[in-house]
C-alpha positions, -999 to 999 in steps of 0.1 A, spaced: 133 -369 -502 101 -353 -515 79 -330 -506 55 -342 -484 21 -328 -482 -12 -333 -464 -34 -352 -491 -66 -327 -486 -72 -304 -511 -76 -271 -487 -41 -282 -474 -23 -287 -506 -42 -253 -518 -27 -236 -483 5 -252 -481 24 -222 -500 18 -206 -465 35 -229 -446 72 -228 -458 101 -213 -445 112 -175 -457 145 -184 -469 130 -203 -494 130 -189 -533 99 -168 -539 78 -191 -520 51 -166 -510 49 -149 -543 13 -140 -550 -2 -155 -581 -20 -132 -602 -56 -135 -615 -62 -165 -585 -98 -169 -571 -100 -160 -534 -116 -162 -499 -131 -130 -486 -97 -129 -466 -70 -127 -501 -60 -166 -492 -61 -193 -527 -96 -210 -523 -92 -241 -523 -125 -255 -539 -128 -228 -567 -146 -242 -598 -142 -211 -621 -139 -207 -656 -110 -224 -674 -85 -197 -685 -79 -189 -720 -47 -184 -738 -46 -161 -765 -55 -182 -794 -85 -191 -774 -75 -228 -759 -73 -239 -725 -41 -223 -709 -26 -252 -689 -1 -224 -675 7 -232 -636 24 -253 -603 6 -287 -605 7 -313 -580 -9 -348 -581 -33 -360 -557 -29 -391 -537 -53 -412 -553 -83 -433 -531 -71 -464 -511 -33 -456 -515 -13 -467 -488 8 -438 -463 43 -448 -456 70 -458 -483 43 -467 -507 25 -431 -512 10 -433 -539 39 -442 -565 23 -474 -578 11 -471 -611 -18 -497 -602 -36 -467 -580 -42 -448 -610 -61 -475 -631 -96 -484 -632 -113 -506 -609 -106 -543 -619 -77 -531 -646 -44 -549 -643 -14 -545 -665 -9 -565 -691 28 -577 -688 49 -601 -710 66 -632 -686 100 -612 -689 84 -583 -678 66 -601 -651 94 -614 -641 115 -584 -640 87 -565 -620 90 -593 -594 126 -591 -591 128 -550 -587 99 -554 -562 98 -581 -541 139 -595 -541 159 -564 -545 129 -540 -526 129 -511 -553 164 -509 -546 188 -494 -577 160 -475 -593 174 -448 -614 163 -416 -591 188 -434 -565 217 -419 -590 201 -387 -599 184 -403 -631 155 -390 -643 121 -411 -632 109 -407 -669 68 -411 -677 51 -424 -658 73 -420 -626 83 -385 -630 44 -372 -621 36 -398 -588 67 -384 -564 43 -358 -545 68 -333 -561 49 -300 -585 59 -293 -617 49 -263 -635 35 -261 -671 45 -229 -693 25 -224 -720 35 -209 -756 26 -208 -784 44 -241 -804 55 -249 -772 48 -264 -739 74 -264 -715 74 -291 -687 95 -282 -653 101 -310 -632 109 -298 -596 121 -330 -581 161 -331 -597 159 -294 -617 145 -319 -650 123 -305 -679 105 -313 -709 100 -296 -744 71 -310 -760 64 -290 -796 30 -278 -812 44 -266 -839 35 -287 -866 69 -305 -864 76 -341 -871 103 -365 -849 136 -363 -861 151 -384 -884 178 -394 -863 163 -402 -825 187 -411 -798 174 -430 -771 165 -403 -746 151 -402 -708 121 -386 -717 120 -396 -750 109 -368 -778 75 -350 -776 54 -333 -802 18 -319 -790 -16 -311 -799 -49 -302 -793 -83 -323 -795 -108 -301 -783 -100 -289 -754 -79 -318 -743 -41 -310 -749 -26 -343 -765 11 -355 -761 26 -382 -780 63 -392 -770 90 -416 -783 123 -422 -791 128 -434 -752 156 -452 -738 148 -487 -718 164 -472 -681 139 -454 -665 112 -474 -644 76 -467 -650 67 -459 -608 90 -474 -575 73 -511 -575 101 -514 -611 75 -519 -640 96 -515 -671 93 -507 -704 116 -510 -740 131 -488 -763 95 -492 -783 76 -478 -756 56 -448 -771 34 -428 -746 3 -406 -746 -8 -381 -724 -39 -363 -727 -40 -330 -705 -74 -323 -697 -80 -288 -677 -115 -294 -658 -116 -260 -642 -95 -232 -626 -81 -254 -603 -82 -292 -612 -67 -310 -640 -67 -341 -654 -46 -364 -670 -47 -397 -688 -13 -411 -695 -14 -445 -721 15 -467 -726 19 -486 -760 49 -507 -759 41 -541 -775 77 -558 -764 65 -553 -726 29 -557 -722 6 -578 -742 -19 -545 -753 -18 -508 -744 -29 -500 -710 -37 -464 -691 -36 -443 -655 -52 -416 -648 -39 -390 -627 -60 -360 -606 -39 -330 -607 -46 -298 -585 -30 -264 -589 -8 -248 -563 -9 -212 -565 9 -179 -543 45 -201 -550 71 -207 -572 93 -241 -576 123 -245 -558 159 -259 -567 162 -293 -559 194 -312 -565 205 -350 -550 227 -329 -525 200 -311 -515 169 -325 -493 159 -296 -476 126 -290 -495 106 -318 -477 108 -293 -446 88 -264 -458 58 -281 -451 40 -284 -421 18 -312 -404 25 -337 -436 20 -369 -445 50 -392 -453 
């Protein structure tokens, strides 16, 4: 089970408070935060961006996705790529891909997805569980920390290339860099097992992703994931997720055997 959080910003920003004290460092004040007049996260702060030491946007920090507009409560909260595109988009699929899609979704009901075993969701499905994950950044290196199944990333700015010899991998390999202002990850090397969200959209070995991490302010992030995988869909095609910062907390362990998590939070949505 995931967490499960009220979809309003002030709640998602005052959640940390709501948890239960045997929890791991749950309450843990976050340094350098912008507050109410009372010491309490505020929830609609728009300040400044902050700055690592090389002078780019620091993308340091507990993120959390935002249900998107429209998206249905219940089973369906939100982990369907399709919320995340832009009005009218569809995705492109190949017929075996179609087809495929049809029979995870509507015959076997999302049933034997990989997260059933413990298996990692992969990109895009490890960001729609309304789960955080916490970005450290360093320099030559941004670490990803999945909460949901104790799962990272390692995605190098170093000026590294792949490696010669790429094994098919979960979440693929990751090297990282910066347009702008816009932190840019490009990722191959993927196995063909993980889904892309719960409704089963697939992809191949040849799948090679893009994610462009955009910080808009203290508080709010965005991020555009493209997926170029020419053996499943007809043309690259994009989501775009609305990511908000939860401060004054820290992540928690979360293993199959353990679904206690989802009760920290009060007055939630499911």
């Amino acid at each position: 089970m995931h967490r499960a959080i009220a979809s309003a910003a002030i709640l998602i920003w005052s959640a940390a408070f709501a948890r239960v004290a045997n929890a791991q460092w749950l309450n843990h004040s976050t340094p350098g935060i912008p507050r109410t007049a009372d010491g309490k996260p505020n929830a609609n702060a728009t300040a400044p961006v902050p700055r690592a030491l090389d002078g780019k946007p620091d993308l340091s920090g507990i993120w959390l996705r935002v249900r998107p507009t429209g998206s249905p409560g219940g089973p369906e909260f939100g982990n369907t790529v399709t919320y995340y595109m832009a009005k009218g988009a569809t995705v492109p699929l190949r017929p075996w891909a179609a087809e495929l899609l049809r029979q995870r979704r509507y015959v076997d009901l999302g049933g034997g997805r990989p997260s059933e075993h413990c298996l990692p969701h992969g990109i895009i499905g490890g960001m729609l569980p309304t789960v955080p994950f916490k970005l450290v950044q360093h320099p030559g290196l941004m670490l990803m920390l999945y909460e949901q199944l104790n799962q990272y990333r390692q995605i190098f700015s170093d000026g590294r290339n792949w490696p010669d010899d790429m094994q098919p991998a979960w979440y693929g390999y990751s090297i990282g860099y910066w347009e702008g202002e816009t932190f840019v990850v490009d990722t191959k090397g993927f196995n063909d097992k993980t889904w892309l969200d719960d409704s089963g959209y697939p992809h191949t070995e040849a799948m090679r992703t893009y994610e462009r991490f955009h910080r808009i302010d203290f508080g709010h992030m965005e991020l555009k994931i493209t997926i170029d995988d020419p053996l499943a869909y007809t043309e690259p095609w994009s989501v775009t997720l609305h990511l908000e910062l939860m401060p004054d907390t820290e992540l928690i362990e979360d293993v199959c055997d353990n679904e206690k998590d989802a009760a920290h939070y009060e007055g939630s949505h499911r």
